[in-house]
N, C-alpha and C positions, 0 to 999 in steps of 0.2 A: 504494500500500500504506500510505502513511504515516498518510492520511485516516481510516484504521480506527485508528488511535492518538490521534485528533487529540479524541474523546471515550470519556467512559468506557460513554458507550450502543453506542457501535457494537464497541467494543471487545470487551464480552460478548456483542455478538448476534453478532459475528464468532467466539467463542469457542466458541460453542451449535455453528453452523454445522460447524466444527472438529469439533466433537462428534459429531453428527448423520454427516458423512463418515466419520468414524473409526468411529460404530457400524456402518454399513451396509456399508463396504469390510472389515472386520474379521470383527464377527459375523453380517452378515447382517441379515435383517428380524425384530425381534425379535418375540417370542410373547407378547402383551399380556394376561398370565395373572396369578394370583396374585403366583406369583413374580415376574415382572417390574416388577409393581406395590408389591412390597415391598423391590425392586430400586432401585427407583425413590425410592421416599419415605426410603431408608436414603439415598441419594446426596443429597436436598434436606436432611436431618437435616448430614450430615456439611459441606457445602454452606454452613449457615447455622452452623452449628457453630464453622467454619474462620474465621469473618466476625467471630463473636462472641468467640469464644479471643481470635483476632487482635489485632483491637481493643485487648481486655484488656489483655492481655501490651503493646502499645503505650500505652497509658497507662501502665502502671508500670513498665517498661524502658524509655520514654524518655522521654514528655513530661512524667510528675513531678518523673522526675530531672535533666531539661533544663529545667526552668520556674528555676529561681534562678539558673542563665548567663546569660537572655536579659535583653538589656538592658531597662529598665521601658518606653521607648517604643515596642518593637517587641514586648512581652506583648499590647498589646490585639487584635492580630493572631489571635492562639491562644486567647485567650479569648472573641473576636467573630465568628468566622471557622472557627477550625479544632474549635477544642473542640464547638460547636455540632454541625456539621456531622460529625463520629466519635460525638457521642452519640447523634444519630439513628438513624443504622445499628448502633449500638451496642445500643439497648436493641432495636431493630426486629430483629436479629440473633437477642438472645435469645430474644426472643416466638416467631421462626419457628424457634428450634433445640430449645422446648421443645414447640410444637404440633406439629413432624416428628415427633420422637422419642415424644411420644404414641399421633400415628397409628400409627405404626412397628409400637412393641410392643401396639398394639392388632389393628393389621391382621396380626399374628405370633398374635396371642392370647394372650400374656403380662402385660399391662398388669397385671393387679389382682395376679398371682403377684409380679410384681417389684418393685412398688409397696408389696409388704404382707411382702418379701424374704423367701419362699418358694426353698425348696431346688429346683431346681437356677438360682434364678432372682434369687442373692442378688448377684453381681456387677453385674450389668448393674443393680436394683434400687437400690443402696446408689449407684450412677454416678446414675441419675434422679431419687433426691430429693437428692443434691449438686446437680445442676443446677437442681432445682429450687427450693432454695434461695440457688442465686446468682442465678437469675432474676428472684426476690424482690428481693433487693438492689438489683437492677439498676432496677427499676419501682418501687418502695417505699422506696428511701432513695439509691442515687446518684444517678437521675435528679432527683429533688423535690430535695434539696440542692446541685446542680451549677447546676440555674434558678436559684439564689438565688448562689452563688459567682458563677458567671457575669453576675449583672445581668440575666438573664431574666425575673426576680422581683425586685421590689424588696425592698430589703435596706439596715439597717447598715453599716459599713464590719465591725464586729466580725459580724454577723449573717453577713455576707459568706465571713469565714474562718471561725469557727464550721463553716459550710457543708462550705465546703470541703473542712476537715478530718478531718469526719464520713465525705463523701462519698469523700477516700482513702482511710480505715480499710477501708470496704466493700468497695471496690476492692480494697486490698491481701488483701482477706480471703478476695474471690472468687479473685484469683490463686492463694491458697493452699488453697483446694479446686477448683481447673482441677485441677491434679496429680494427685488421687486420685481427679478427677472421670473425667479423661479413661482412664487406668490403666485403673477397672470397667468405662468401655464397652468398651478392645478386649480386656480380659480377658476376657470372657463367651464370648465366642467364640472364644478361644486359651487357655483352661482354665487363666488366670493365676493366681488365687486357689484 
């Protein structure tokens, strides 16, 4: 059993598997209909969503706030290594939580009503372009400025933090429309607003 721990590939395809038992001994053979296909593309939305939040919320609940305890010869670690390797999946996160949610509300037929926050469609609307706008962030100014904080990009020493600083600001700004982001998606469907 341990061997399924032992990476993070087998770990998820172990997890699928999980899945897959649990749909079939549960629900049965599902009915590969509309529904189930917007069933589907809402769980890969929520899915990539969870990855991308995640993330987030871990860069500035811990490794911002934990970057000035660690000692200087054990930073290049988190800047070589770990930071790299979270932004990856970080911005790869967004890209798949704004192209689900796209499909989503397209294959729902809502897209242009909640896009252009249309009545009864202004929750979920005013949640898509917040995401959409951190998404921005994410691709157009933390990632371009983190290459450069990071040594990814060559840089200044001052170019460096410059970088960097910028590249917080965004972050912490996205953290601060997660909240109201995440609020209008389950409002829409729980008549929160």
């Amino acid at each position: 059993m341990s061997v399924i721990f032992q990476s993070v590939g087998r770990t998820v395809a172990a997890g699928l598997v999980l899945l897959i038992l649990i749909v079939l001994l549960v629900g049965g053979t599902p009915q590969f209909d509309h529904a189930w296909g917007a069933f589907f593309m809402r769980w890969l939305h929520v899915l990539s969503g969870v990855m991308w939040i995640g993330l987030l919320w871990y860069f500035n609940f811990v490794q911002i706030p934990s970057m000035p305890k660690i000692p200087d010869e054990q930073k290049p670690a988190i800047g070589k290594v770990i930071a790299p390797a979270a932004l990856f999946w970080f911005r790869w996160a967004a890209l798949a939580t704004v192209v689900t949610g796209l499909l989503l509300a397209t294959m729902n037929g809502y897209v242009a009503s909640a896009l252009g926050l249309q009545r009864p469609f202004t929750a979920i609307g005013i949640g898509m372009w917040l995401g959409l706008v951190m998404a921005f962030n994410v691709w157009f100014i933390i990632w371009p400025k983190q290459k450069r904080a990071l040594g990814i990009v060559t840089a200044t020493p001052e170019e460096k933090a410059a970088a960097g600083r910028v590249a917080m600001l965004a972050s912490r700004a996205n953290t601060m429309l997660s909240i109201p982001m995440l609020y209008c998606m389950v409002a829409q469907q729980n008549a929160g607003l």
